[in-house]
C-alpha positions in Angstrom: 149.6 95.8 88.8 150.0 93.7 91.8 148.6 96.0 94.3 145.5 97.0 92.0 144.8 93.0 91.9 145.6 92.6 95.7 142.9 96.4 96.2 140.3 94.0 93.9 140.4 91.4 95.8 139.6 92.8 99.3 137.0 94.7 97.2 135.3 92.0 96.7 136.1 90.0 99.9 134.5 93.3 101.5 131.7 93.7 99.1 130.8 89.8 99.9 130.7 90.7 103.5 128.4 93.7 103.5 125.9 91.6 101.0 126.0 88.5 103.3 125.3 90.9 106.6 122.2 91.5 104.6 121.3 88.4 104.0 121.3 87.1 107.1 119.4 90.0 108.9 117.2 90.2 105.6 114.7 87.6 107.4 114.2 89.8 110.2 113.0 92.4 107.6 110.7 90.0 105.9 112.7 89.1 103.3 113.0 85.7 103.2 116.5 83.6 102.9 118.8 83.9 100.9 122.0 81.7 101.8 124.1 80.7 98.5 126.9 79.1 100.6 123.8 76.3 101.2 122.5 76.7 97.7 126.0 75.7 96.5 127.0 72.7 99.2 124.0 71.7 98.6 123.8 71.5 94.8 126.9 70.1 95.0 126.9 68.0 97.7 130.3 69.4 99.7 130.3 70.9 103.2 129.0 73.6 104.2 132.5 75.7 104.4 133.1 75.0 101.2 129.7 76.8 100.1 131.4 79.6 102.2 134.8 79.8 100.3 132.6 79.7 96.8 130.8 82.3 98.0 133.6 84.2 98.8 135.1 83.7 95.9 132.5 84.9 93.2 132.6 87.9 94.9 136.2 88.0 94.5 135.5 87.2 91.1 132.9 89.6 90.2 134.7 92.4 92.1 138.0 92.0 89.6 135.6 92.0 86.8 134.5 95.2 88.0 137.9 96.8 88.4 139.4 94.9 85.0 136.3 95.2 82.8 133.0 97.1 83.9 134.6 100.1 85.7 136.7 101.3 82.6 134.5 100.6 79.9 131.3 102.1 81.5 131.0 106.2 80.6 129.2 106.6 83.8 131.2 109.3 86.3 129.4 108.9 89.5 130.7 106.2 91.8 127.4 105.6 93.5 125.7 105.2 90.1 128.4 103.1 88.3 128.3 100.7 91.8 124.5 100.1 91.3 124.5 99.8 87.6 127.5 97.0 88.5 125.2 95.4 91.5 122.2 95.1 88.5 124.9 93.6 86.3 126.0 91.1 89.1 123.1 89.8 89.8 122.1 89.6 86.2 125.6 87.4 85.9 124.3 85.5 89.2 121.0 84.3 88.0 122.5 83.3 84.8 125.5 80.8 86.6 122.3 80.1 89.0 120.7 78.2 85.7 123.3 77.5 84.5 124.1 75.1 87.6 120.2 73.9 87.7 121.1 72.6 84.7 124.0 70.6 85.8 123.0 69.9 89.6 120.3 69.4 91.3 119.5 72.6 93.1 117.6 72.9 96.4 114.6 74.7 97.2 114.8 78.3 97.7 112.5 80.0 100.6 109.6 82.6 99.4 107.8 84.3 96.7 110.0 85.1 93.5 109.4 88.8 93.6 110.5 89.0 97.5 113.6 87.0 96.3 113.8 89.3 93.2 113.6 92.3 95.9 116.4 91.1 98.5 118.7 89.5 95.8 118.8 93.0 94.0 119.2 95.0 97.6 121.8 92.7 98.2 123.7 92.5 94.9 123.6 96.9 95.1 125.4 96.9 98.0 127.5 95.0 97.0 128.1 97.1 93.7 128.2 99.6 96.0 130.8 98.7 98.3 133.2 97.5 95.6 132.8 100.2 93.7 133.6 102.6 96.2 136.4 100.4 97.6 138.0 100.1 94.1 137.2 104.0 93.5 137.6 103.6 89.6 
């Protein structure tokens, strides 16, 4: 049990790190920013660094949910499919705690149209489906 926790976790540490790569060369592709370690200092008014270990550690979070909860109660056999459907799913979760915290904080403005942010929040959240997925290979 220890080691499928431990095999979770860098899941999602790694899964974090492909989606962030993205979103820092996404402006160079036209898509605009998308930073949630600002969003969340921001919102709630800590350092930056911390927005960076939050960050860090919803994806730690969302990638044991995958390994504990999505991956063996979703009937779909291919890993590349079952990673995407879970990417959809994350950022489904995502926008929800992102209203979630409106409601409680005062958020800051985010940069470009809503379906450009639609478009690189969903690349972004299916490769990180994708990584963990294949990573956790459940």
């Amino acid at each position: 049990m220890k080691n499928e926790f431990a095999k979770y976790a860098i899941a999602g540490i790694l899964g974090t790190v492909v989606m962030t790569i993205i979103m820092i060369v996404g402006p160079n592709m036209g898509m605009p920013e998308m930073a949630p370690w600002k969003l969340l200092s921001g919102a709630i008014g800590v350092s930056i660094t911390v927005g960076w270990v939050l960050h860090f550690m919803m994806g730690i979070i969302f990638a044991l949910t995958y390994g504990y909860a999505f991956a063996p109660n979703v009937s779909i056999k291919n890993i590349w499919l079952k990673g995407i459907a879970f990417g959809i799913v994350a950022l489904v979760l995502a926008q929800i705690g992102m209203k979630v915290m409106g409601v409680i904080f005062e958020m800051p403005p985010m940069d470009g149209s809503m379906p450009m942010r639609l478009v690189a929040m969903l690349i972004g959240h299916i490769a990180f489906g994708l990584t963990t997925a294949k990573i956790i290979n459940k």
